[in-house]
Every structure is written in C-alpha cells, then in structure tokens.
VOGU-3710 file (C-alpha; in Angstrom, 3 decimals, decimal comma):
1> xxxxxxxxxx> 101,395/121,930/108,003  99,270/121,500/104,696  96,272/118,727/104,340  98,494/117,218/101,792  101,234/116,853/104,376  98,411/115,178/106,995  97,606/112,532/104,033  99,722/109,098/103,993  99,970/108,755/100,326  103,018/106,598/100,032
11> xxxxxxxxxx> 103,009/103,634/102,292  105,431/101,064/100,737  109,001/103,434/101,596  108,929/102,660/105,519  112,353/101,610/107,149  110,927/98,909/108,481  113,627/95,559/108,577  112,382/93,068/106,088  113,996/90,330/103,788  111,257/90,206/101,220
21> xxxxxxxxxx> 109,704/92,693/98,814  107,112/95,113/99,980  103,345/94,089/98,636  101,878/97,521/97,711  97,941/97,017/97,059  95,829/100,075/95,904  95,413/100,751/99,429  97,618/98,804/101,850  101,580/97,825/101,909  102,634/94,661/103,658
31> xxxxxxxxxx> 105,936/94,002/105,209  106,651/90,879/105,530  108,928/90,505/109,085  112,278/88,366/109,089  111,785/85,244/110,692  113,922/86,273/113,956  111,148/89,344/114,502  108,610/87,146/113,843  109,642/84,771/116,655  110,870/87,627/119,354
41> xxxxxxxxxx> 107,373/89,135/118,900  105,779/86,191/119,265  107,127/85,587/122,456  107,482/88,898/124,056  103,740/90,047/122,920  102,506/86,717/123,604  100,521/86,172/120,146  98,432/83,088/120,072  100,065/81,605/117,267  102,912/79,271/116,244
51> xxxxxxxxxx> 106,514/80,081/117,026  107,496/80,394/113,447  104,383/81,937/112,139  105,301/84,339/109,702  104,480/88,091/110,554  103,799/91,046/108,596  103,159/94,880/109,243  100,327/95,868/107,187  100,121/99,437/106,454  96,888/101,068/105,731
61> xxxxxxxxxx> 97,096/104,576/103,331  94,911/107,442/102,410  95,153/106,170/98,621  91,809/106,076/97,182  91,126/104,101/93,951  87,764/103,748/91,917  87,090/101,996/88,491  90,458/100,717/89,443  92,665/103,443/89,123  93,970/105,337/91,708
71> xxxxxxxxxx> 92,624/109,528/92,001  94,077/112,704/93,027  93,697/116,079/94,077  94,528/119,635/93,641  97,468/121,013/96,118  99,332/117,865/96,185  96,476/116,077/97,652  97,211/112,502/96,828  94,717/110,843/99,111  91,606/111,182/101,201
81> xxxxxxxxxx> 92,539/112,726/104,569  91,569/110,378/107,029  90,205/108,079/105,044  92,784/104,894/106,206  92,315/105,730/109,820  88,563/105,266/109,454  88,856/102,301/107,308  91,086/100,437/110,271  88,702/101,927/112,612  85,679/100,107/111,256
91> xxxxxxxxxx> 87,305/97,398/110,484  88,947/96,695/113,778  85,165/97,778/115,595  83,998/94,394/113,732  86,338/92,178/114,368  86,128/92,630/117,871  81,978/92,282/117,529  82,554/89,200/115,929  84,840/87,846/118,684  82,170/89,597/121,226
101> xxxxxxxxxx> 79,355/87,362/119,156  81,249/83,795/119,172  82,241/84,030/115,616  85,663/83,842/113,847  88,988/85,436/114,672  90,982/87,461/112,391  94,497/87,786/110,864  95,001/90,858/113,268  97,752/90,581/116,398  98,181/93,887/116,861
111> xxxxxxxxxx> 97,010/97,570/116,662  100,135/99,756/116,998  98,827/103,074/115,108  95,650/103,208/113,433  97,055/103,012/110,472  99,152/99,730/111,036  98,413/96,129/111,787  100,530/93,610/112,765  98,868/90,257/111,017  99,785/86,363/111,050
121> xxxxxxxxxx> 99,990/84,527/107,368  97,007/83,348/106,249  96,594/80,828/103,618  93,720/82,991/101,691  90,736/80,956/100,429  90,357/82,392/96,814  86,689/83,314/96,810  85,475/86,821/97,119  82,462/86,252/99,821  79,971/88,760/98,668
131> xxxxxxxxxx> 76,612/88,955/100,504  74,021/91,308/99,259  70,570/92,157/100,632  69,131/94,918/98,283  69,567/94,684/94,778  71,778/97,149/92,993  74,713/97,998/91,371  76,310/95,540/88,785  73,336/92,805/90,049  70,836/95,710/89,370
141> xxxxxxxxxx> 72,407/96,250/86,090  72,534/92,680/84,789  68,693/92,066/86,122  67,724/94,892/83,953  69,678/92,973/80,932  67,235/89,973/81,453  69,604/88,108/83,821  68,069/85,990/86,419  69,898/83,489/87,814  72,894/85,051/89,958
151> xxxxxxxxxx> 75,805/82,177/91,124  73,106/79,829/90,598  70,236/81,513/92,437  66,813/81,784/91,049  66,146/86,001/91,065  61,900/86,623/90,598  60,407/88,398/88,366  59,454/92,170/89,152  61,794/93,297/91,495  62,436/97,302/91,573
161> xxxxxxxxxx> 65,839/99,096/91,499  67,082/99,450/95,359  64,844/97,142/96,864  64,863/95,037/99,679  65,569/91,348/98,310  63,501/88,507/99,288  66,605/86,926/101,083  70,284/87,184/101,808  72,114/86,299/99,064  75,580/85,294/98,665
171> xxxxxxxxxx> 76,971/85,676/95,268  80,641/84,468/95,332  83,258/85,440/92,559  86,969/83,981/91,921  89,596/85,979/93,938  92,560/86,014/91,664  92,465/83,878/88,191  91,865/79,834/89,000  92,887/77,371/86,546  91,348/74,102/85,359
181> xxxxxxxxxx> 88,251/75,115/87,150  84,705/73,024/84,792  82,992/75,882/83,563  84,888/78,477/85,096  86,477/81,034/83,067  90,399/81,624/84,198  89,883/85,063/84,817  89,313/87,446/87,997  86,353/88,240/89,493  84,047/85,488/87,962
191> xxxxxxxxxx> 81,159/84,670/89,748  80,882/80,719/90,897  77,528/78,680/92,302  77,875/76,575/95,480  77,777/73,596/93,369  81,217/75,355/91,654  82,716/75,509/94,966  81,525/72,116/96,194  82,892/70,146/93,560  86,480/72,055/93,398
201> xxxxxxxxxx> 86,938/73,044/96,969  90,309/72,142/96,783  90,842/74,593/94,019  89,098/77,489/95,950  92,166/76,186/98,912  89,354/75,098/100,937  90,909/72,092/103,273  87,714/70,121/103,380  84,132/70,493/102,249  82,523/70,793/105,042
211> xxxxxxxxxx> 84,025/74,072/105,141  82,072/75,501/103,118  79,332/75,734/104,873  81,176/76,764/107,944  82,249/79,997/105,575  78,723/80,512/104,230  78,039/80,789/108,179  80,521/83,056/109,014  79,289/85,241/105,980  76,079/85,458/106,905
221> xxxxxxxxxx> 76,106/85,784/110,407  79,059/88,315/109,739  76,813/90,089/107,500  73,776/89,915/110,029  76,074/91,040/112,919  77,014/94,391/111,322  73,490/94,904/109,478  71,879/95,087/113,322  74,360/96,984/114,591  74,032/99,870/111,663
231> xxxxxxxxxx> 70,790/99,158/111,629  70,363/100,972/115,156  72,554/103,602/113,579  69,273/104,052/111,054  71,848/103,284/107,994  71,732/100,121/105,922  73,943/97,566/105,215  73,051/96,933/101,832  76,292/94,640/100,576  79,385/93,821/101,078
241> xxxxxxxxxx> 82,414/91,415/100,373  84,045/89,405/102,957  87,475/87,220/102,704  89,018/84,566/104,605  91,734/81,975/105,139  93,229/79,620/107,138  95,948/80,477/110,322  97,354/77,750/113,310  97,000/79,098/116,191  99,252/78,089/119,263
251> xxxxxxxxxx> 97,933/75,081/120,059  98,062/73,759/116,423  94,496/73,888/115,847  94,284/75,287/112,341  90,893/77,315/112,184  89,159/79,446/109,234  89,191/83,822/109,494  88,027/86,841/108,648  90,867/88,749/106,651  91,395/92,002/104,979
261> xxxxxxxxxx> 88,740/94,563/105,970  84,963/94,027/107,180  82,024/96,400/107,046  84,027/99,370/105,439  83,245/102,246/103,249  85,780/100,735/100,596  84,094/97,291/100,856  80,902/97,690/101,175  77,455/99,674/100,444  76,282/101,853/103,210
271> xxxxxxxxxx> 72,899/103,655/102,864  70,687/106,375/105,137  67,827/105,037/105,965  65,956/108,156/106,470  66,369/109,179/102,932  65,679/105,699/101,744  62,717/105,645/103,448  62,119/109,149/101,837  62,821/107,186/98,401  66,589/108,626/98,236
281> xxxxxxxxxx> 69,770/106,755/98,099  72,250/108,586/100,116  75,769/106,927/99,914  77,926/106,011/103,085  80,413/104,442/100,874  82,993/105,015/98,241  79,811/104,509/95,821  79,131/107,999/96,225  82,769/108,923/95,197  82,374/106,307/91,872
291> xxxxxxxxxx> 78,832/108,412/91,397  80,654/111,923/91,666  83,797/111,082/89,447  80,740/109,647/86,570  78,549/112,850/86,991  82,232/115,112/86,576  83,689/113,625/83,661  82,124/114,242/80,275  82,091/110,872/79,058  81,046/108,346/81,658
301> xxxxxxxxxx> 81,515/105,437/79,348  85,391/105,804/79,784  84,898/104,856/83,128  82,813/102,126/82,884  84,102/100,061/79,946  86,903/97,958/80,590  88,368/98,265/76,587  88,463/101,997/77,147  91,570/101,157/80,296  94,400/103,217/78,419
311> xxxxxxxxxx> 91,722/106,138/78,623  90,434/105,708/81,872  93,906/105,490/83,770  94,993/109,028/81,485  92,047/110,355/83,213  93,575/109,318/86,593  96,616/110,262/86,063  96,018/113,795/84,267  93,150/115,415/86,268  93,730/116,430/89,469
321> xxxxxxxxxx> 90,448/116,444/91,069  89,167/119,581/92,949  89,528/119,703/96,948  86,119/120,062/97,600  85,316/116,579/96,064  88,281/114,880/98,338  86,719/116,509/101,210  83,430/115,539/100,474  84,596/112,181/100,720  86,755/112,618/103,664
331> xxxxxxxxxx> 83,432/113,483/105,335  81,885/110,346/104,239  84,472/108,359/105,557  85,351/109,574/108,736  80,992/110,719/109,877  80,038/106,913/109,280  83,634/105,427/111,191  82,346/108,023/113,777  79,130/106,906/113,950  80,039/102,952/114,125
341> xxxxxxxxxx> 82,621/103,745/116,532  81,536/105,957/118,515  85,095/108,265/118,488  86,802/110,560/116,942  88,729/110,039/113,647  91,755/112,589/114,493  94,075/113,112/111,492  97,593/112,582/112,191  100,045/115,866/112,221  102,587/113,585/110,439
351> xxxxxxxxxx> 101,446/109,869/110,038  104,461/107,886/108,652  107,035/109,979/111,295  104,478/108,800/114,118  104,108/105,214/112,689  108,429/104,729/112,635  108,899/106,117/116,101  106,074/103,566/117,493  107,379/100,658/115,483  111,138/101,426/116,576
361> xxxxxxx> 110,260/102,202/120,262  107,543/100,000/120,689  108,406/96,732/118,674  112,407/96,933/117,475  111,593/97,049/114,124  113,653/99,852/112,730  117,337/100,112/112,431
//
C-alpha cells in the first residue's frame, strides 16, 4: 500500500445515511444524522442530551490548507499522513483536561475512530476567541506598522518581536460576516473590543450578557490549562483560537462549550522552548508549514496579499509540493500529538474502509 493510499484526502463521499447535504470544511466533513438515528443513538448510547437533539458525524481528513488554499504533494499525496489523527488526538486530550479541571463540556458524544466524532448541534457563538501570550505573527506585524491598540487594548511601547507579553490577551475577531454591527465592518475575520461585544451580544448569538464573561473565563482558563500542561512538555503555548456555542443537555439546562478543535497544530502556535530560550523559534505548528511554502516559492507576496487570490490558488492547484516537505510536516504533527498524549499516532492501512465498517457495525449507520 502507498503513503498516498494511507492519507484520507476525500472525506465528504462516505455512505453514511443522511437527509441533508454534506458540510465539507478545508479540513472536516459533517454529516448531519436523520432525525430517527439521532434519537436511537441517543437512547441506546445514552448521550446526555435531548431526545431530538440533532446529531452529526464529523469527519476529520489529512487535507492541509495554508493562506487558505488547500496543498499537495508529489505521488498522489493529497494530504499530510497522519496529520487528522493527531489533530483529534490533541484535541480530544483537552477536552477531557478541561472536564478533569471543572471547566466546560464539548460538542463531542463520541469517539468511534480517530478520525470521526459523533457531535450534538451547537448554536455557534460567532466570535473567533483568540488568546495570545507572545506577540507575533499578524499582531507582530501590525505593531511594527505603528498599531497599538489591539480589540481595544492598550499595547506599550518597546516590545521586541517574539516576546513574552505583559499579559494574556484576548483579541476577538467576527466568525463569519455580521450585519448591522456600530462600527463593525460586515466582513470576516474583523477584530471587535469587549465593549463591541457587550453592546451587541445578541448579534455575536450570545443569550445574555453575562455570558460574556463566563466565555472570557473559559478562554482563559482554557488557555492557562493547556499552557501548564505543555509547559511541562518544555514547549510554549504561544496563541491560539478557541470557539464555542450553546447545547441542552438532558435535563434542559442549556450551558455554553468548547467546539471545533482546542490546542492543535492547525489552531494554534506551538514553540520549543529550548531553542527559544537559545533565541530560536522552532515551530510545533502549521506555522512552520506557512514559513516553508514562503521560503519555496519565488514570490512570497503571492501568498500573502489577498488581491493576488487568482494567483495564489494557481499556485495550489499547479505545484505539487515535494514529499519531503509533507513529511516534514507529518513529523510535526504527529511528535507534538505524541508528546501531549503520550501515544502513538499509528497511520491507518486504509482509513475510510476502517471508518464504514465501525460506523455500520458499531452504530447502524450504513445501508
């Protein structure tokens, strides 16, 4: 069997029985189950939800996309092996932490394969919930352009690329485009104050204001959970982005979550801290893929300017990228899953074969 054959590229062709569309993201498919599957598994698995909670199979791929195009490889390679089974790995490692440290549930039921979820419909508050601690990146960037205030935050003067800020911030941005927002632009991504969010919670689909600092908690404690535990790992959690929404649960108490990912290589910046104490930055994170694909193409500026998009997705879609890069990056992804986990990433023979036969044996879900 070839890599390419051990890599799930495609994850939105499953058999599994649904009456809606399949969502494809860049890197996860969701499957949304008929109401009568949702209802049989939530009484034979005993999921502490509401009878008629919708249900969905979320499947996790070996996709990888940067400067928001999806990338490639030579032989066929169409993904980063391993990559989605560390991803789910992490992810489901901090979720449980949480739970272990009194914090917030999540949207996952159910770990059937690790590259599948079974999740509960959450109504998604539309903030991205960034929290950074060092300053870099597109912060780093805009502080160099005279920028100071950041989502209504007061930066000082003299900071240094890479450091160590003088607090945890938490820099929120729009999740999807918001309209009839005061002073907010109706566009993604957007960064908002707390004031922005205060007076329009019911825009952001927060149910009442209050719960805004309740997610500000959750953030930061989040944030401070997984920044202790890496921390003993000698890497550092430098920033990341968080999301959340609202589920019942069985009893009818309707409570805020975690959703999506947490901690991961795909959202979040991971560094060494032995070579940043040697005055390195090593990358645990897809940054280090974005910094490879800038240093191999000629012309970084295609990459990085958003009027340049026609280019930038020919680049994608004509280059195949050599091996050695993808593998480089496999062994990003699955060392640090490895590390937080504490077991081995083991790449499936044949992922989506292994992922129908559980899901038909194990849960009735294909025909």
């Amino acid at each position: 069997m070839s890599l390419a054959d051990q890599v799930l590229a495609v994850n939105d062709d499953l058999p599994i029985r649904t009456d809606k569309p399949v969502h494809s993201g860049k890197v996860r498919s969701v499957y949304w189950l008929t109401d009568t599957d949702s209802r049989r598994l939530i009484q034979q698995k005993g999921y502490n939800v509401q009878p008629d909670a919708p249900l969905a199979i979320m499947i996790i791929s070996d996709r990888i996309s940067a400067f928001d195009c999806i990338w490639h490889g030579e032989g066929g390679l169409k993904g980063v092996p391993g990559k989605g089974a560390a991803l789910n790995a992490i992810s489901n490692h901090w979720f449980k932490l949480f739970k272990d440290n009194g914090l917030a549930d999540s949207h996952i039921l159910d770990i059937p394969h690790p590259f599948v979820w079974i999740v509960q419909k959450a109504k998604p508050v539309m903030v991205e919930a960034i929290c950074r601690q060092y300053i870099t990146g597109s912060m780093w960037r805009a502080y160099t352009q005279g920028e100071r205030q950041f989502c209504g935050i007061q930066l000082p003067e003299g900071l240094k690329k890479d450091q160590k800020l003088p607090q945890l911030l938490m820099t929120p941005s729009t999740k999807g485009i918001l309209k009839g927002i005061p002073n907010v632009p109706e566009a993604d991504d957007i960064n908002v104050t707390r004031d922005d969010l205060i007076n329009n919670y019911q825009a952001f689909n927060f149910r009442h204001i209050d719960d805004i600092s309740y997610y500000e908690k959750l953030l930061a404690d989040g944030f401070i959970v997984i920044s202790n535990e890496l921390a003993q790992l000698d890497q550092i959690f430098v920033d990341t982005k968080f999301e959340f929404g609202y589920v019942t649960d069985a009893s009818g108490n309707e409570k805020l979550i975690y959703m999506d990912e947490v901690g991961t290589p795909d959202s979040s910046r991971i560094w060494d801290g032995a070579a940043y104490r040697d005055g390195q930055i090593v990358e645990n994170s897809k940054e280090d893929f974005r910094q490879v694909l800038l240093n191999y193409f000629p012309d970084p500026d295609i990459l990085l300017n958003k009027e340049r998009m026609p280019e930038r997705f020919a680049l994608a879609t004509e280059n195949a990228l050599p091996q050695d890069i993808l593998m480089q990056i496999s062994k990003i992804y699955t060392n640090i899953a490895e590390k937080i986990t504490g077991q081995p990433i083991t790449l499936s023979q044949d992922p989506k074969s292994e992922i129908i036969d559980i899901l038909r044996q194990e849960y009735q879900l294909i025909d």
